[in-house]
One Martini backbone bead per residue (centre of mass of N, CA, C, O) as a GRO file, in nm:
protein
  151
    1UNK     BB    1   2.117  -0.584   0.499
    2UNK     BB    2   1.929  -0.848   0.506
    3UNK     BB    3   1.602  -0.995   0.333
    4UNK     BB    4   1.322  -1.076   0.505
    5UNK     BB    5   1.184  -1.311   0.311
    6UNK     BB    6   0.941  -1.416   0.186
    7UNK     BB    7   0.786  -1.736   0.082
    8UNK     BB    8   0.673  -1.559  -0.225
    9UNK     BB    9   0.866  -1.470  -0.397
   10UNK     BB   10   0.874  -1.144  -0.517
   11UNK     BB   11   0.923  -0.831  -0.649
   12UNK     BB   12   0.719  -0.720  -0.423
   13UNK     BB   13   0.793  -0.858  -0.150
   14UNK     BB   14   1.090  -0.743  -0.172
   15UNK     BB   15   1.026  -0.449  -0.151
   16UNK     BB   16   0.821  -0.489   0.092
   17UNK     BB   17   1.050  -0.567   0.292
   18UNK     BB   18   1.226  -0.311   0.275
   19UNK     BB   19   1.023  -0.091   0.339
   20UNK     BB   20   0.880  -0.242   0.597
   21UNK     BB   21   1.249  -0.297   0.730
   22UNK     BB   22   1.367  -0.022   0.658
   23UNK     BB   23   1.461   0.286   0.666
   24UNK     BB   24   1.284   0.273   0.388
   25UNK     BB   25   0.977   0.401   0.340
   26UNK     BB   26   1.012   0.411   0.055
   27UNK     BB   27   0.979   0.302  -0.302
   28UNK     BB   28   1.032   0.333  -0.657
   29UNK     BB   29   0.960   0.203  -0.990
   30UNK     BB   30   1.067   0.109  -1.354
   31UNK     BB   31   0.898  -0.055  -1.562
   32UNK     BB   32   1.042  -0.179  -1.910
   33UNK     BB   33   1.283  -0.242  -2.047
   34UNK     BB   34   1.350  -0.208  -1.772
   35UNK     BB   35   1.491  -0.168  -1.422
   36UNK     BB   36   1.408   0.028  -1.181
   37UNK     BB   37   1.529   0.123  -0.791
   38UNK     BB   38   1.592   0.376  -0.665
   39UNK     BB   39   1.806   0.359  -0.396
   40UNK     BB   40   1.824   0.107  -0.338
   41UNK     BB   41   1.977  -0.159  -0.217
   42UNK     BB   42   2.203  -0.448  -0.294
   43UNK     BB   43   2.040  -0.672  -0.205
   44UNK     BB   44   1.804  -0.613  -0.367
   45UNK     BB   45   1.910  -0.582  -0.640
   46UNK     BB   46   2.002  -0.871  -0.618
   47UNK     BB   47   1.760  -1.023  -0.595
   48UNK     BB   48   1.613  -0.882  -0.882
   49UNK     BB   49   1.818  -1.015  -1.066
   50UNK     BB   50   1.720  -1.300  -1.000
   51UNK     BB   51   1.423  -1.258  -1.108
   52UNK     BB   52   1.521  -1.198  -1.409
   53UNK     BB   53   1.630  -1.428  -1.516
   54UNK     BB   54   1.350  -1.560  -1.639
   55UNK     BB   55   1.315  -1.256  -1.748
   56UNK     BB   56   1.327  -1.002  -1.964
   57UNK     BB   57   1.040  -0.896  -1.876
   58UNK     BB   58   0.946  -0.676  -1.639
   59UNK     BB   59   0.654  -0.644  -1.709
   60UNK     BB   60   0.607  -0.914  -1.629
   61UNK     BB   61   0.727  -0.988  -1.384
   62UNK     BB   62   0.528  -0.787  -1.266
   63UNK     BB   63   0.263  -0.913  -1.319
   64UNK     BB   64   0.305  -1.169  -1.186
   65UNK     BB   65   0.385  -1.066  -0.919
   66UNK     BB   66   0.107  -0.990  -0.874
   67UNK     BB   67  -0.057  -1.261  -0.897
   68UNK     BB   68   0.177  -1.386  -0.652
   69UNK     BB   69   0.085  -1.204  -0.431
   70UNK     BB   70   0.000  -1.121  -0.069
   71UNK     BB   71  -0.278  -0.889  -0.171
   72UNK     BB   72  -0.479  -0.612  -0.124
   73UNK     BB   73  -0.662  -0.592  -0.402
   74UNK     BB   74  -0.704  -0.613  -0.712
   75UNK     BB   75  -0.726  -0.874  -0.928
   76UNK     BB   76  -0.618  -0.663  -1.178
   77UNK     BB   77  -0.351  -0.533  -1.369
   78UNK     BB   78  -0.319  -0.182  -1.340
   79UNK     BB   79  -0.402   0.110  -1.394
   80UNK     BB   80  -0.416   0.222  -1.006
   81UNK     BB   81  -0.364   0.027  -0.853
   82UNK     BB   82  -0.420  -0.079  -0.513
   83UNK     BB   83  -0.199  -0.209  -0.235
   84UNK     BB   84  -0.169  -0.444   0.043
   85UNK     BB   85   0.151  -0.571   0.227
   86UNK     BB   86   0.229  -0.780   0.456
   87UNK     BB   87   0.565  -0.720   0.676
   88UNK     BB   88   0.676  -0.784   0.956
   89UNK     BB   89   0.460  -0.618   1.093
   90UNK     BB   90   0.398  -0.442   0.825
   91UNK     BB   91   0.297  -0.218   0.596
   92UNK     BB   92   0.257  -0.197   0.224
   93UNK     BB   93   0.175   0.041  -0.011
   94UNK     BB   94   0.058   0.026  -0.368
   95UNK     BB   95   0.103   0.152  -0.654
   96UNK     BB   96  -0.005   0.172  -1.032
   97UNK     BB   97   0.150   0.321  -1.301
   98UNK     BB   98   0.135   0.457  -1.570
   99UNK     BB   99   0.337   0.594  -1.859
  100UNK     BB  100   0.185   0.768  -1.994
  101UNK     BB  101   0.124   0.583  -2.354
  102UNK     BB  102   0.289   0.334  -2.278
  103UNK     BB  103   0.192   0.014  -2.246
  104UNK     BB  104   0.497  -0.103  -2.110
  105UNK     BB  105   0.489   0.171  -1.861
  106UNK     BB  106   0.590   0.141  -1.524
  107UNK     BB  107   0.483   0.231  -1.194
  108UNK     BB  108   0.573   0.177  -0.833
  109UNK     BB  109   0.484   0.280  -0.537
  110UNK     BB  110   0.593   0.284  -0.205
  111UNK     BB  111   0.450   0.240   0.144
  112UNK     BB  112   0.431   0.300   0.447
  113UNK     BB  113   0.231   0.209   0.721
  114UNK     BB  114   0.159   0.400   0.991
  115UNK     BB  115   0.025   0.293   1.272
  116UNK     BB  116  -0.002   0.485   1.462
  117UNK     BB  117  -0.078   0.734   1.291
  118UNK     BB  118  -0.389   0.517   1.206
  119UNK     BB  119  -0.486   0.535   1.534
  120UNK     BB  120  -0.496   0.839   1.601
  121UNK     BB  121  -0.693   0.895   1.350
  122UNK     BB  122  -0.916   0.687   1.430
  123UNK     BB  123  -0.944   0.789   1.741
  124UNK     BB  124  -1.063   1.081   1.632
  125UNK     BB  125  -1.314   0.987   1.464
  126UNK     BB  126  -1.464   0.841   1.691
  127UNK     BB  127  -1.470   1.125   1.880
  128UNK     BB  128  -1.608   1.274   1.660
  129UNK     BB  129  -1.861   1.055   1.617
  130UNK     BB  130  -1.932   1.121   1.911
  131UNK     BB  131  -1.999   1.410   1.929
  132UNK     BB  132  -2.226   1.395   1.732
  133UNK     BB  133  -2.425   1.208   1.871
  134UNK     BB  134  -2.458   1.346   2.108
  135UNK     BB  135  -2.566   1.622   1.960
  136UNK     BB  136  -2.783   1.434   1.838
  137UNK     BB  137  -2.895   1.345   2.144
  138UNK     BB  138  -2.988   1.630   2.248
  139UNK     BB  139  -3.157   1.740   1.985
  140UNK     BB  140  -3.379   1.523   2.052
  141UNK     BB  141  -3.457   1.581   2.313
  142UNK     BB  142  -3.543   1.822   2.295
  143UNK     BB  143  -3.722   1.817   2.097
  144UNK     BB  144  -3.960   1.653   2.281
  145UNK     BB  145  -4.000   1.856   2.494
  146UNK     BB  146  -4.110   2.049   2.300
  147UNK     BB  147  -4.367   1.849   2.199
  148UNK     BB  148  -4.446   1.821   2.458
  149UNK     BB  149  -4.511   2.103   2.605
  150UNK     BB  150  -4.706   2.150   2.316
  151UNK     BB  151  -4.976   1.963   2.397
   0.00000   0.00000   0.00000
C-alpha cells in the first residue's frame, strides 16, 4: 500500500500517515545512533531511508521533523512533548521521550486517536454534566423553598 504523503513531507507526516491511514494503528521509533521503527511496512521504511540521507544524525532528522511539522502541540523538541497531527482525516497523537540518560536517544510513540471513541466519550461527559447541574438546579430550587417556607 503506497504512502498517502502530506505536503510537507518529513519523518513525522510520512509515520503518521501511515498511523493514521492504514491497519497499523500505533507505531514508535527509536532514534539514537540509528533510526528503528518496528514493525513499519517497506514503503514507510523506504520513504524514511530517503528522508536519511540528507542527514547522517537521526535524532537532527527528527528534531527537524518536529519543527517542520504540521502539529498542535508545544513550541519546543523535549522529552514529555505531546502533538496531534490530522492526516486524511485521522488524528494521530504521538509523545517524545528520551530514553535513559542519553542525551541523543529517544522514542517517539504514535497512536492513531478513535473518534468515534472519542464523541461517545465526550457525549457521556456531557450527560454526566447535565445530570449534575440538574441535581444542582433541584437543590437550588428545594432550598429556596426551603427560605420561603421559614420566613
Amino acid at each position: 500500500m503506497p504512502l498517502n504523503v502530506m505536503p510537507q513531507q518529513n519523518l513525522l507526516t510520512l509515520i503518521c500517515a501511515e498511523v493514521g491511514t492504514s491497519k497499523l494503528s500505533e507505531a514508535y521509533l527509536l532514534a539514537g545512533a540509528t533510526l528503528e521503527i518496528p514493525g513499519a511496512s517497506p514503503s514507510l521504511l523506504q520513504a524514511v531511508q530517503e528522508e536519511l540521507v540528507s542527514e547522517n544524525n537521526p535524532v537532527e532528522v527528527l528534531v527537524k521533523a518536529f519543527h517542520t511539522a504540521p502539529v498542535t502541540s508545544a513550541p519546543m523538541f523535549a522529552d514529555g512533548v505531546k502533538g496531534v497531527m490530522n492526516t486524511d482525516g485521522s488524528a494521530v497523537e504521538f509523545q517524545i521521550r528520551r530514553i535513559g540518560n542519553a542525551p541523543e536517544v529517544f522514542r517517539v510513540q504514535f497512536a492513531r486517536v478513535d473518534v468515534a471513541k472519542l464523541i461517545l466519550d465526550t457525549d457521556q461527559k456531557i450527560a454526566d454534566l447535565a445530570d449534575r447541574v440538574h441535581q444542582l438546579e433541584r437543590n437550588t430550587i428545594r432550598v429556596r423553598e426551603v427560605e420561603v417556607q421559614t420566613r
